[in-house]
N, CA, C and O of each residue as an XYZ file, in Angstrom:
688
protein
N      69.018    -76.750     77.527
C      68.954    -75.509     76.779
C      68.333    -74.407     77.630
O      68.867    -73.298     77.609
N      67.176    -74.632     78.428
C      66.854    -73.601     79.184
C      67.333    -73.402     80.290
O      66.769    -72.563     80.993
N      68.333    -73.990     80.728
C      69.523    -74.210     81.846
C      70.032    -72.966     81.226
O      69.827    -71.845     81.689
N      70.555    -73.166     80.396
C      71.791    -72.105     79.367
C      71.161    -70.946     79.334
O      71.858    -70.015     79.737
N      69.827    -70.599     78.914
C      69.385    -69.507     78.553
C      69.127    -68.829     80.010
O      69.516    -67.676     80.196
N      68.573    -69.439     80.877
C      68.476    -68.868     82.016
C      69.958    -68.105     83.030
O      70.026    -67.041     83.645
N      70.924    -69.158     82.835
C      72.232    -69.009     83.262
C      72.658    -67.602     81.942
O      73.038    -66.529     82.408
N      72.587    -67.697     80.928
C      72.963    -66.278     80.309
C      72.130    -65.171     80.973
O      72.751    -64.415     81.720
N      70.633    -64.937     80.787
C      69.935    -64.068     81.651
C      70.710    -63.633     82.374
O      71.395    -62.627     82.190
N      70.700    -64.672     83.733
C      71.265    -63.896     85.001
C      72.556    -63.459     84.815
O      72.724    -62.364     85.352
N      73.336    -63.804     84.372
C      74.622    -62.982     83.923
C      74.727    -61.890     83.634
O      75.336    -61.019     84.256
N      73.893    -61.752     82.228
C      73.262    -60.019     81.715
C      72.763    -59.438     83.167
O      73.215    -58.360     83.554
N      71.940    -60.079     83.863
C      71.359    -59.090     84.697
C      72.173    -58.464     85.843
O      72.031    -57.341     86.326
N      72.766    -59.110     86.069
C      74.322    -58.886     87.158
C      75.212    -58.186     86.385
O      75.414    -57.164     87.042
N      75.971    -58.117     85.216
C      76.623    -57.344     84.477
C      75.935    -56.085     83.940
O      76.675    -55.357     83.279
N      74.621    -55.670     84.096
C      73.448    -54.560     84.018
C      73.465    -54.157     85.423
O      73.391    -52.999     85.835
N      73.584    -55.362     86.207
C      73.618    -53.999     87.634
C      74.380    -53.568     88.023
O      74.225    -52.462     88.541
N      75.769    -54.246     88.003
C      77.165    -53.556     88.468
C      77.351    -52.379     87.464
O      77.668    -51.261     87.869
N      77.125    -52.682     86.004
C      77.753    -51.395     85.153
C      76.852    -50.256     84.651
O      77.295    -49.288     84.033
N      75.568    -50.435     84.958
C      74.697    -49.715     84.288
C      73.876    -49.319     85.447
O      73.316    -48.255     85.184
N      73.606    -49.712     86.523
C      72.409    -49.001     87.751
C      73.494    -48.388     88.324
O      72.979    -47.270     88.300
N      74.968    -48.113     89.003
C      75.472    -47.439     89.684
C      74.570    -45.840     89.634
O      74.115    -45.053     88.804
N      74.692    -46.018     91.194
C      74.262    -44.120     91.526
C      75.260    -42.974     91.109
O      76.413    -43.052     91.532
N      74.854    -41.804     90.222
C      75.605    -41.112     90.029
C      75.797    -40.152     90.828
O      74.735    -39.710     91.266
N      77.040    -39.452     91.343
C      77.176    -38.718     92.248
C      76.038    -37.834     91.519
O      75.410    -37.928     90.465
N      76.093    -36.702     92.874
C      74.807    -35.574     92.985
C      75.015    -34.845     91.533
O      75.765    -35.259     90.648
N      74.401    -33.966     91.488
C      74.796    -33.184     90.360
C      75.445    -31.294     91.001
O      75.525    -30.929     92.174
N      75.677    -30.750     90.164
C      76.930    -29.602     90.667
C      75.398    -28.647     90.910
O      74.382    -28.922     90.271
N      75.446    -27.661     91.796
C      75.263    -26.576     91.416
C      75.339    -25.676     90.521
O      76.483    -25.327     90.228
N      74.414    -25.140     89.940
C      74.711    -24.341     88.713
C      75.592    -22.874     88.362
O      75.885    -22.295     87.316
N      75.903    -22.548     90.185
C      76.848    -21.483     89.949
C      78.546    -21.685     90.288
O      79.493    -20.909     90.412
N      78.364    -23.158     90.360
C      79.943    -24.024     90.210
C      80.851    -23.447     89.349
O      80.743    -23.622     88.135
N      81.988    -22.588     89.967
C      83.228    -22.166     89.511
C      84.097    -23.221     88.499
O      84.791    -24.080     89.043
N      84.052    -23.148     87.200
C      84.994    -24.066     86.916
C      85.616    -23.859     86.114
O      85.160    -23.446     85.048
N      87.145    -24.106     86.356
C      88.673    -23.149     85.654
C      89.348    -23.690     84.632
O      90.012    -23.149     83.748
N      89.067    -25.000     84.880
C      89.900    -26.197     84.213
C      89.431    -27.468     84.357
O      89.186    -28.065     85.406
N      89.288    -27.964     82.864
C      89.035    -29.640     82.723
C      90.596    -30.397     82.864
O      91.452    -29.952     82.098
N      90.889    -31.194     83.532
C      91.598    -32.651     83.155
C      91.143    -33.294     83.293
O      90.134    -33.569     83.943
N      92.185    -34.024     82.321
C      91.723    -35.537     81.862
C      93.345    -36.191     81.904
O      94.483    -35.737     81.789
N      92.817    -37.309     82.100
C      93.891    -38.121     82.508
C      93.501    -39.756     81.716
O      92.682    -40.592     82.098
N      94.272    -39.795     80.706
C      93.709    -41.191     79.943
C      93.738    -42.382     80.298
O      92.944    -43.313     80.163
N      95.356    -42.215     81.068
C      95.133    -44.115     81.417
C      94.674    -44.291     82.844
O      95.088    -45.198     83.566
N      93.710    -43.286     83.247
C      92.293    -43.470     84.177
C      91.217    -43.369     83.765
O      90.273    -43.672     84.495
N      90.986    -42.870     82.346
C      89.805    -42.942     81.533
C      89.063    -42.083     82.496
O      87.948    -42.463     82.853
N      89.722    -40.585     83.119
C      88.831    -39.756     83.968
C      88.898    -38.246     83.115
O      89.926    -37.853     82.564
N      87.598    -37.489     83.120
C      87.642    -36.114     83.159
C      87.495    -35.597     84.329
O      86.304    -35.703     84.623
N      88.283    -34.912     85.448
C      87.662    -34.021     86.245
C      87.538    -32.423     85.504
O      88.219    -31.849     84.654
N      85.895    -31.911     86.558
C      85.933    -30.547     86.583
C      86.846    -30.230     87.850
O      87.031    -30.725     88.962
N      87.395    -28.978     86.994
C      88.343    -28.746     88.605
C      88.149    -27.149     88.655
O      88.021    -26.509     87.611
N      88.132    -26.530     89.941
C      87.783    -25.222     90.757
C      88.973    -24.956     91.611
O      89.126    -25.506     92.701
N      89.942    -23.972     91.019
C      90.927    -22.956     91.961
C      91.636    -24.393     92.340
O      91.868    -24.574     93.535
N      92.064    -25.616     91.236
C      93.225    -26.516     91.653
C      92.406    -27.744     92.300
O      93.090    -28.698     92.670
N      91.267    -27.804     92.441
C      90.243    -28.748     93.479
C      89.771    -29.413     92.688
O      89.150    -28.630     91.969
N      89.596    -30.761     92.182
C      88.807    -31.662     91.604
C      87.565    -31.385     92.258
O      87.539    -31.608     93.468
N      86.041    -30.737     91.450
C      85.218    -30.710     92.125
C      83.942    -32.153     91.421
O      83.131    -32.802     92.081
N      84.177    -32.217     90.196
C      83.522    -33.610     89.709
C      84.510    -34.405     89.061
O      85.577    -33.912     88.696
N      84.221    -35.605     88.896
C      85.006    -36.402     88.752
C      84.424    -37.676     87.599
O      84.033    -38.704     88.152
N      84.369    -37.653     86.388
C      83.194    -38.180     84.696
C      84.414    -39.358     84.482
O      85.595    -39.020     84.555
N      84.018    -40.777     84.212
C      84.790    -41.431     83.450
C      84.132    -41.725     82.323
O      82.918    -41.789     82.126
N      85.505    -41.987     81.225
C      84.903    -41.257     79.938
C      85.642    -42.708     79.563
O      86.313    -43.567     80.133
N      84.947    -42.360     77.893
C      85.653    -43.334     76.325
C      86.272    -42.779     76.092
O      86.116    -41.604     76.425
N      87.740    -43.248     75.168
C      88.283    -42.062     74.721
C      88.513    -42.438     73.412
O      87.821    -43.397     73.070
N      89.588    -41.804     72.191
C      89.609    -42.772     70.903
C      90.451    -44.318     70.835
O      91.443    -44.804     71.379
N      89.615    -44.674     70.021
C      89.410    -46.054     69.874
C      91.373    -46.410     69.310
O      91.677    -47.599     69.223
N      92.276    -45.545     69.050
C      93.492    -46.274     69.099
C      94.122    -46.870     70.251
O      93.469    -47.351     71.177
N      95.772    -46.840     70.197
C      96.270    -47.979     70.833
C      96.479    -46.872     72.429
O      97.322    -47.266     73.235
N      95.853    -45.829     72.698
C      96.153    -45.283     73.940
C      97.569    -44.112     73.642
O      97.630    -43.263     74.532
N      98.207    -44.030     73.004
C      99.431    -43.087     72.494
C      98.301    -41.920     72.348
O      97.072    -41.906     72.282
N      99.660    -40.653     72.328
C      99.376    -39.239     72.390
C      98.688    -39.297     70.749
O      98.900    -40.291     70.054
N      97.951    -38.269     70.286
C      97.538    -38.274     68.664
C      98.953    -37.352     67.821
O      99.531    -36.385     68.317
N      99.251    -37.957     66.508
C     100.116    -37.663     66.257
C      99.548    -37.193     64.788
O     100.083    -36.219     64.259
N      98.109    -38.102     63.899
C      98.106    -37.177     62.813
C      96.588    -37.938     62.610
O      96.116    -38.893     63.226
N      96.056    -37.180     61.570
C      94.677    -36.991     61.573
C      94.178    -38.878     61.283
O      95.037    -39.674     60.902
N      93.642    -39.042     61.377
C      92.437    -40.249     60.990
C      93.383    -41.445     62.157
O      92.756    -42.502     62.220
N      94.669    -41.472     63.021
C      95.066    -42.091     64.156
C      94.119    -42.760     65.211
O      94.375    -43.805     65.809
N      92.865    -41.920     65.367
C      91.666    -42.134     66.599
C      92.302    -42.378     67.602
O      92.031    -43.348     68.311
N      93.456    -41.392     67.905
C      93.985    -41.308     69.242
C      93.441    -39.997     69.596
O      93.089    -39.185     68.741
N      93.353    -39.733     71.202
C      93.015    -38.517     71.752
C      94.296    -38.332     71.918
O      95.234    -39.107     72.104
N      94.171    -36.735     71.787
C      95.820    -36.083     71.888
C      95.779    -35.826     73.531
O      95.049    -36.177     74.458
N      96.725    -35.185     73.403
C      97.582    -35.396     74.825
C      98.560    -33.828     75.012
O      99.681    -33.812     74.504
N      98.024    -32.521     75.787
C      98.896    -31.557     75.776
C      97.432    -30.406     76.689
O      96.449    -30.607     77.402
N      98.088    -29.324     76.112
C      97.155    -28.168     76.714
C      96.327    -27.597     75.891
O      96.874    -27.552     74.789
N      94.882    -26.958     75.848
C      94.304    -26.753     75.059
C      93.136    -25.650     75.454
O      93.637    -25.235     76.499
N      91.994    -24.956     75.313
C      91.046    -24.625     75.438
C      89.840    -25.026     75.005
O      89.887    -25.607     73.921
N      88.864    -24.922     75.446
C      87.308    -25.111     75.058
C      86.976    -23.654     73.977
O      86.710    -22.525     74.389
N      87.071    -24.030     72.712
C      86.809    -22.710     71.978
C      85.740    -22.188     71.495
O      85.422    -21.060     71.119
N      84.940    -23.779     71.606
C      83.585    -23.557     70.699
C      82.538    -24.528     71.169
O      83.119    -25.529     71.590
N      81.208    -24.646     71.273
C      80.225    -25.402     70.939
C      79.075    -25.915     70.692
O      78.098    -25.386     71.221
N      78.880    -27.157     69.764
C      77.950    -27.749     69.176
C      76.563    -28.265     69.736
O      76.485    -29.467     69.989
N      75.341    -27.367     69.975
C      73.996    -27.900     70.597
C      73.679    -28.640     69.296
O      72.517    -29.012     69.462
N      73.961    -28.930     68.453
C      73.557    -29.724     66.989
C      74.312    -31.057     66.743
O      74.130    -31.727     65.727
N      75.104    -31.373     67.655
C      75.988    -32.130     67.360
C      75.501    -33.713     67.078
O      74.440    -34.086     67.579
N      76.296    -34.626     66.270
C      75.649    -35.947     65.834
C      75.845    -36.735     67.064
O      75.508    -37.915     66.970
N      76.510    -36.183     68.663
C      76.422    -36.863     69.629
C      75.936    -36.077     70.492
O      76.776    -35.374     71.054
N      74.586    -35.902     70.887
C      74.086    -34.999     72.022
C      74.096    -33.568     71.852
O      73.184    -32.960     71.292
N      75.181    -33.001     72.361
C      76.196    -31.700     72.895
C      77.290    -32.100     72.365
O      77.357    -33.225     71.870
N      78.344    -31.248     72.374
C      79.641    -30.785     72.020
C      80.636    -30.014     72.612
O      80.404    -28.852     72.279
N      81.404    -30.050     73.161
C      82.707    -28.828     73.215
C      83.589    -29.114     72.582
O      84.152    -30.207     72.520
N      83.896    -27.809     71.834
C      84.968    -28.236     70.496
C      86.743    -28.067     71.542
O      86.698    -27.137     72.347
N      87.728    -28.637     71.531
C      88.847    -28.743     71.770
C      89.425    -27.675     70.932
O      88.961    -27.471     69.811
N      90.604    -26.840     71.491
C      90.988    -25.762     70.335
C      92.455    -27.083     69.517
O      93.144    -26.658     68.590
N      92.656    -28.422     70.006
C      93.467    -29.425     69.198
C      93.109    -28.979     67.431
O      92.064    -29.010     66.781
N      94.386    -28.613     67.120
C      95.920    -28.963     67.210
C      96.446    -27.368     67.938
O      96.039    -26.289     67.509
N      97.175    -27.480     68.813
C      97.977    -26.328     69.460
C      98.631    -25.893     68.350
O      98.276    -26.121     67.194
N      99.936    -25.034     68.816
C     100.870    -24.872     68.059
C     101.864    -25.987     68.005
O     102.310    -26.370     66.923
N     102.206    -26.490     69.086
C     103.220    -27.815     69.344
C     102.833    -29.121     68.219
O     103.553    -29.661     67.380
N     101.411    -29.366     68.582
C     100.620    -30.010     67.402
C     101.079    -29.701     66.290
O     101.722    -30.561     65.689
N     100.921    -28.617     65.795
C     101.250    -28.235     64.032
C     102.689    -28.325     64.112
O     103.067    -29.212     63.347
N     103.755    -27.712     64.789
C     104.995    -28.407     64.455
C     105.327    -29.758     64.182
O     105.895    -30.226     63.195
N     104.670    -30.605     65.721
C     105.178    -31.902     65.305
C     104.641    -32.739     64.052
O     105.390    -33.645     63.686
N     103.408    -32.558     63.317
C     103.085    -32.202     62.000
C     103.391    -32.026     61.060
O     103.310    -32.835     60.136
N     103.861    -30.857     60.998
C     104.616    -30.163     60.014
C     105.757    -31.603     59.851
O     105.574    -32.634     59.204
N     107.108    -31.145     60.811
C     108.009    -32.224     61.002
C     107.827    -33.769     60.116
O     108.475    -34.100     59.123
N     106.899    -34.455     60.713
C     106.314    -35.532     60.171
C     105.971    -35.871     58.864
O     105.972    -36.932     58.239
N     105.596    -34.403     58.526
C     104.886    -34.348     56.893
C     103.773    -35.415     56.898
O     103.511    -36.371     56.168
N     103.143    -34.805     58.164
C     101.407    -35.449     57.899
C     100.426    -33.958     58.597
O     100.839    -32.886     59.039
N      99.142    -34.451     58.453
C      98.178    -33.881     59.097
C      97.822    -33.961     60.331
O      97.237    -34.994     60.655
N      98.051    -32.958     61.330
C      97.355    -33.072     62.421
C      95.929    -33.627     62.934
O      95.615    -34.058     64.044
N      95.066    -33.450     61.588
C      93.679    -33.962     62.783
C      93.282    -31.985     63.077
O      93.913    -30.957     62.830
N      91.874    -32.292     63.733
C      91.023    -31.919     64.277
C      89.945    -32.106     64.490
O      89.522    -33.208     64.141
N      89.041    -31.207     65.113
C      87.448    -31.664     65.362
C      88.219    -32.581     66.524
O      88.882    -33.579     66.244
N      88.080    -32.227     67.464
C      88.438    -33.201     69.083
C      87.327    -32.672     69.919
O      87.251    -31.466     70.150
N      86.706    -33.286     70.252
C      85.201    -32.469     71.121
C      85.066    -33.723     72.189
O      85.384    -34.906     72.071
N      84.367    -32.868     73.460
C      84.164    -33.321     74.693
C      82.510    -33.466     73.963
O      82.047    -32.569     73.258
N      81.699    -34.849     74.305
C      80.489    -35.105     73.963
C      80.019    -36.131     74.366
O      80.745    -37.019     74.813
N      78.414    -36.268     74.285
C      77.626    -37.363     74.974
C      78.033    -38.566     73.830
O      79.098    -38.398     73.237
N      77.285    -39.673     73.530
C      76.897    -40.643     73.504
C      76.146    -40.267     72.179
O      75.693    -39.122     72.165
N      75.933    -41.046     71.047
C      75.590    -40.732     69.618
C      74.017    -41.194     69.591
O      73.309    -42.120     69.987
N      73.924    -40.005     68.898
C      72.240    -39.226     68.515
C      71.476    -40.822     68.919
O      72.261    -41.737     68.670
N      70.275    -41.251     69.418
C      69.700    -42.681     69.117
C      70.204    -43.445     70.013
O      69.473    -44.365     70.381
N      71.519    -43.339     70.625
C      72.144    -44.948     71.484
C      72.224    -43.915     73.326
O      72.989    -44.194     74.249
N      71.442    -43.064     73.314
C      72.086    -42.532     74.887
C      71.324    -43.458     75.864
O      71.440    -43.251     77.072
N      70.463    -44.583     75.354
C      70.055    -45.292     76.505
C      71.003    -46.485     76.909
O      70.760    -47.156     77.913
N      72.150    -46.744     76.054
C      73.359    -47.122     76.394
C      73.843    -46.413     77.868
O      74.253    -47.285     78.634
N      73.883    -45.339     78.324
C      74.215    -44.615     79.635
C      75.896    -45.119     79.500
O      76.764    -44.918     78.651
N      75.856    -45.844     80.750
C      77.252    -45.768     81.599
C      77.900    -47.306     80.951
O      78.722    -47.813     81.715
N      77.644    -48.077     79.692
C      77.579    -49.161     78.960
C      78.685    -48.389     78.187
O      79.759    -48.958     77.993
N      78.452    -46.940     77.670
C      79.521    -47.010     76.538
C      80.501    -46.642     76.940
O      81.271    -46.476     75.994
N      81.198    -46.270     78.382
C      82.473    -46.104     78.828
C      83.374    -47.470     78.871
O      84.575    -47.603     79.108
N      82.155    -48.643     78.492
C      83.277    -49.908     78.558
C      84.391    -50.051     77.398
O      85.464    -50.559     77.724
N      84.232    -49.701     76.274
C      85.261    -49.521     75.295
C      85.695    -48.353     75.073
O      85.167    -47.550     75.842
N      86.762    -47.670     74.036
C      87.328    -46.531     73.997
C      86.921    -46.753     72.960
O      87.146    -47.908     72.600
N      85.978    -45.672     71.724
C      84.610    -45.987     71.033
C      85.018    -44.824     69.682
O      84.740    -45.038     68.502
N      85.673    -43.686     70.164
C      85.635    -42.475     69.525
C      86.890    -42.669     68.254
O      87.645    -43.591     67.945
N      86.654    -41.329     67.755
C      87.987    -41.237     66.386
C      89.015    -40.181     67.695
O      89.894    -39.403     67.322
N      88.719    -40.351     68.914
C      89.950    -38.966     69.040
C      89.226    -38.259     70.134
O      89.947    -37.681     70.948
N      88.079    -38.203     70.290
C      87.272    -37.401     71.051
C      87.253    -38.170     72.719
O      87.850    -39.173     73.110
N      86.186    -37.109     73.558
C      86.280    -37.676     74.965
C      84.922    -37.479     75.189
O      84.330    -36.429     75.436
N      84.370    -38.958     75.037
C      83.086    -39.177     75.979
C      82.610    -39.453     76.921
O      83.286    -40.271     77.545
N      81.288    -39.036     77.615
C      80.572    -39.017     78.585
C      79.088    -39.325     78.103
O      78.925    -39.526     76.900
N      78.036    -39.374     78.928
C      76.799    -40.129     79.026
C      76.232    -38.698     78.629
O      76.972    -37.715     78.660
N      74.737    -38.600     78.211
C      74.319    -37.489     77.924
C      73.905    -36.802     78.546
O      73.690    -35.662     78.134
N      73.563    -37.229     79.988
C      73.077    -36.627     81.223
C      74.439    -35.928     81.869
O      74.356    -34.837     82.435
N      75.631    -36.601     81.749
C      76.798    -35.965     81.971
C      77.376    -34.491     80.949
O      77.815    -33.451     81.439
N      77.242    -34.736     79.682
C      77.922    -33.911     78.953
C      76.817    -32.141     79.141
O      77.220    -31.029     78.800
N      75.485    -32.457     79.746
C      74.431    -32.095     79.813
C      74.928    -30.753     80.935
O      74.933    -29.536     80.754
N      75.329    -31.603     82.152
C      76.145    -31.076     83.497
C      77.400    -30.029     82.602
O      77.400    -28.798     82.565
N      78.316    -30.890     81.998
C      79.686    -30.266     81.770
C      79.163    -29.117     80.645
O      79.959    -28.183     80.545
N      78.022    -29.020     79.821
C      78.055    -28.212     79.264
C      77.605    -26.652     79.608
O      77.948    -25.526     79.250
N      76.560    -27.291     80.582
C      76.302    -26.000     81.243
C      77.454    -25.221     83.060
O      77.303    -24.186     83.710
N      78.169    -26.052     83.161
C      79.194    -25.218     84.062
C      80.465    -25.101     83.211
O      81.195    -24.425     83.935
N      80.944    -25.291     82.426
C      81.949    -24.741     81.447
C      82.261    -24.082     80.758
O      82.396    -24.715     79.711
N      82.616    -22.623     80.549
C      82.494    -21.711     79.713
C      83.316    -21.941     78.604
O      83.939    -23.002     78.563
N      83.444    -20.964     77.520
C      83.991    -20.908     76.318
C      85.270    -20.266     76.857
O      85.174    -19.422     77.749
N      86.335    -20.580     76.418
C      87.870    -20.183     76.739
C      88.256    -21.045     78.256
O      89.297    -20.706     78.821
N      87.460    -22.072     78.841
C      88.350    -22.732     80.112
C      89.132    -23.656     79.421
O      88.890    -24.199     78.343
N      89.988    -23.761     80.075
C      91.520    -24.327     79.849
C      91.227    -25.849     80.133
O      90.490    -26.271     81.024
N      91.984    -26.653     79.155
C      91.954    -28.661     79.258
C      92.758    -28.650     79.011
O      93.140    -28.059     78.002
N      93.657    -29.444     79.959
C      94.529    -30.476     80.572
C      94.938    -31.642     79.790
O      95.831    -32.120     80.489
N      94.842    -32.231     78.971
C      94.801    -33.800     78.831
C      95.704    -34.701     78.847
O      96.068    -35.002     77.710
N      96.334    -35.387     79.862
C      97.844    -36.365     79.997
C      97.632    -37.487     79.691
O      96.453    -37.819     79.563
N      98.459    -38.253     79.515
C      98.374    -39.994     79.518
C      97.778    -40.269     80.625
O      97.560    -41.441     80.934
């Protein structure tokens, strides 16, 4: 039995150091130009990007469905198209916030069409109020209703070089 318990230990502790001590790149400068977020899902990456240049590079959670574009509200797929940063939340029930301007117009057609609800509330955000000592632990599952997460020390970075009206990207 203490064979077992010891052999679990070290397991945890090796699966804590590969996924949870990694060094995080530096952090940006605070007068970092930045034009445009993508995201790219089936890399589970946000870059910040500057004049076409990936200048950081965040892997994120994304919603907890089957990986498809979002097609109507309560799905917990992240959508998939062009969008803006319109708004955001220092109050938010995860850290920080940037609100997604999701559903576009393309959104509300294909919607409409469907005769369902688009969804909204799609926000770029940390890690939920109480669990941010989780860190780089909660990028192992895709966790969200729809949204795109990062660690709180990350969303921390993206909130302060991102203005209100930069343009997101988001592809498969």
């Amino acid at each position: 039995m203490r064979r077992r318990f010891a052999t679990s230990g070290i397991l945890l502790f090796i699966f804590l150091a590969i996924t949870g001590c990694k060094s995080t790149p530096a952090t940006l400068p605070p007068n970092t130009h930045i034009d445009e977020i993508l995201v790219i899902k089936s890399q589970h990456t946000l870059a910040l990007m500057s004049n076409g240049i990936a200048v950081k590079t965040y892997r994120v959670a994304l919603g907890r469905g089957s990986g498809a574009a979002k097609e109507r509200e309560g799905d917990h797929e992240t959508p998939e198209g062009f969008y803006t940063i319109d708004s955001r939340n220092p109050h938010s029930n995860f850290h920080l916030a940037l609100h997604i301007s999701y559903p576009n117009a393309a959104d509300k057609t294909r919607a409409r069409i469907a005769d369902v609800r688009p969804g909204g509330d799609i926000m770029i955000h940390g890690i939920k109020n109480g669990l941010g000592w989780l860190g780089p632990l909660q990028r192992e599952v895709d966790w969200t209703d729809g949204c795109i997460a990062v660690t709180d020390p990350e969303i921390e970075e993206i909130w302060r070089l991102v203005p209100d009206g930069t343009s997101i990207e988001i592809r498969h």
